[in-house]
C-alpha positions in Angstrom: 21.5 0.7 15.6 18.0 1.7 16.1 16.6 2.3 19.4 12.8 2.0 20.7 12.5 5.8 21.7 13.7 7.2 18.1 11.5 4.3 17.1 8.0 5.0 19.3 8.3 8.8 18.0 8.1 7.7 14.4 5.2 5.8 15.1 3.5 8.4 16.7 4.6 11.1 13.6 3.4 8.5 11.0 0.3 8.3 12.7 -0.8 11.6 13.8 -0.2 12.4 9.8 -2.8 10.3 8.3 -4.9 11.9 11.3 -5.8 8.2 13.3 -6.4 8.2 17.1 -4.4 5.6 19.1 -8.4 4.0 19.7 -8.4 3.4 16.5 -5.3 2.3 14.6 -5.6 -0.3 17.6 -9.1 -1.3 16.1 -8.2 -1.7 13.2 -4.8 -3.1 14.2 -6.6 -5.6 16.2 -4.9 -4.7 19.3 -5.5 -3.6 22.8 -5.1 1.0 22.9 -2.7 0.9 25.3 -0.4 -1.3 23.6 -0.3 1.8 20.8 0.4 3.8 23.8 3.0 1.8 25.2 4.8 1.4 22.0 4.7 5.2 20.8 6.0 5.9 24.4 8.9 4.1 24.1 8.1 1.6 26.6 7.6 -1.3 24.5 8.7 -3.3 21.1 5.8 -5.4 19.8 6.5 -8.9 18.2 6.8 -9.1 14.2 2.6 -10.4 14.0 1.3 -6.9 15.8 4.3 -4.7 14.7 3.0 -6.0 10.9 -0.7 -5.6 11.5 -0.1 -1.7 12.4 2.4 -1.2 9.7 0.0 -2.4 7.2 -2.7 -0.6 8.7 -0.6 2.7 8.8 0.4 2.1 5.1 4.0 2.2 5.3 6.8 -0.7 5.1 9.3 1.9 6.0 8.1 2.1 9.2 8.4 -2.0 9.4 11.7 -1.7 8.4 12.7 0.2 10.9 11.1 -1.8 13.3 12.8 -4.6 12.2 16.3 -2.5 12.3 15.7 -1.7 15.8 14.8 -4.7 17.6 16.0 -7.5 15.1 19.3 -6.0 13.5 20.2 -9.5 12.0 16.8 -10.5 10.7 16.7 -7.4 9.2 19.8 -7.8 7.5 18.7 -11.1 6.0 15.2 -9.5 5.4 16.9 -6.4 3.4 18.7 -9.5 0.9 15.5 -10.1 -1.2 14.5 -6.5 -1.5 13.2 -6.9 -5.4 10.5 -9.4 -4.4 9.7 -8.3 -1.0 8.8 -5.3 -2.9 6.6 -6.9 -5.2 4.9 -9.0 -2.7 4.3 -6.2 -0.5 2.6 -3.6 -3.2 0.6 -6.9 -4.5 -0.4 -6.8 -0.6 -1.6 -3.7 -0.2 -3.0 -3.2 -3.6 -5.5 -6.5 -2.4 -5.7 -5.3 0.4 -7.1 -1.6 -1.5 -9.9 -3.4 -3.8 -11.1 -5.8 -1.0 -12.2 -2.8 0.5 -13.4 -0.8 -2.1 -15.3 -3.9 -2.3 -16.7 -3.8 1.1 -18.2 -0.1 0.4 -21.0 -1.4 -1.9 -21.6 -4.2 0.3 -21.8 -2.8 4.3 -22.5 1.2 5.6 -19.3 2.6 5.8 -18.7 5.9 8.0 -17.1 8.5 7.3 -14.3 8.4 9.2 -13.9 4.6 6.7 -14.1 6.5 3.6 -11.6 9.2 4.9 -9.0 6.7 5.7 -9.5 4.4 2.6 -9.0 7.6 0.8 -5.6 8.7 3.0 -4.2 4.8 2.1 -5.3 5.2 -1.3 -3.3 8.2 -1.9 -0.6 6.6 0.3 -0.4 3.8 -2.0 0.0 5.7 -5.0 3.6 7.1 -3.1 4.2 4.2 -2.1 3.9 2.5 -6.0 6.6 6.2 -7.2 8.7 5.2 -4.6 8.9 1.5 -5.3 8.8 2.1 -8.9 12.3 4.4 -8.0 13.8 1.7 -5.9 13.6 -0.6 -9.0 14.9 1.7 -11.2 18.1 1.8 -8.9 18.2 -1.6 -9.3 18.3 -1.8 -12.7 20.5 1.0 -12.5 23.2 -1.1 -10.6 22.7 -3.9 -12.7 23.7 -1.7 -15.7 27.0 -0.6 -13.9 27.7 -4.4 -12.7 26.9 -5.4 -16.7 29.7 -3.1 -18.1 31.9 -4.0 -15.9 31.7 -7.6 -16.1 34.0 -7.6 -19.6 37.1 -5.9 -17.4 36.3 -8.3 -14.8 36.0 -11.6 -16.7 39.3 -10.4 -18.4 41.2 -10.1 -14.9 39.8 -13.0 -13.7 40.0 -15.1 -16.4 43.3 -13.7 -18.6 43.8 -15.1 -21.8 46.3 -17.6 -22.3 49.5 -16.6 -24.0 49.4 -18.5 -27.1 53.1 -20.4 -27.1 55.2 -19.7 -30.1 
């Protein structure tokens, strides 16, 4: 199992990459600074609502998984069962997420600072469709395997009767 140290050092790795302060992943989190701090110094586990506003505000559902690893081990489990659509779901999310504030430039002055980061979960995004577009390919992968075994399988579990002579 996880644990909230491990965990409060990833935040604080994930966001010191795409260069955000504490002050403002919380605003744009929606959430107090020192609950940031608190977290990333392994003091605190948020509840799902605020540990899913900074996820999607970082970018990254691995860092939600984990999360969700650490604190809930048996919601995670039950949370892992529906990867395919979670998946789905999640990049539709994000990519909405993406053009509704693209959508916003045109419309209110936007700073720099804005622009950078749109661009940082833009490019983010575009991992984050590779590495969901090689998930599904595993998938399908697996299926493949399960599909060519299923004739040995139907044939041990349901043998052929022995026509009587």
């Amino acid at each position: 199992m996880e644990n909230k140290e491990n965990f409060g050092t990833l935040l604080r790795a994930k966001r010191k990459k795409i260069k955000l302060t504490t002050e403002k992943l919380a605003e744009l989190a929606a959430i107090d600074r020192t609950y940031i701090t608190k977290i990333e110094r392994h003091n605190k586990l948020p509840s799902i609502a605020i540990m899913q506003a900074i996820c999607d505000k970082l970018g990254d559902r691995d860092l939600f998984e984990r999360y969700l690893k650490t604190k809930y081990p048996l919601m995670y489990e039950k949370w892992t069962e529906d990867e395919v659509s979670r998946e789905i779901r999640w990049l539709a999310r994000e990519f909405r997420e993406i053009k509704d504030a693209i959508a916003k430039l045109n419309k209110v002055d936007t700073s720099p600072d804005d622009l950078k980061f749109l661009k940082r979960r833009i490019l983010s995004f575009g991992s984050d469709v590779n590495r969901s577009i090689a998930r599904l390919h595993g998938w399908i992968a697996e299926i493949g395997k399960v599909k060519k075994l299923y004739p040995t399988l139907k044939a041990i579990t349901y043998p052929k009767e022995k026509s009587k002579a």
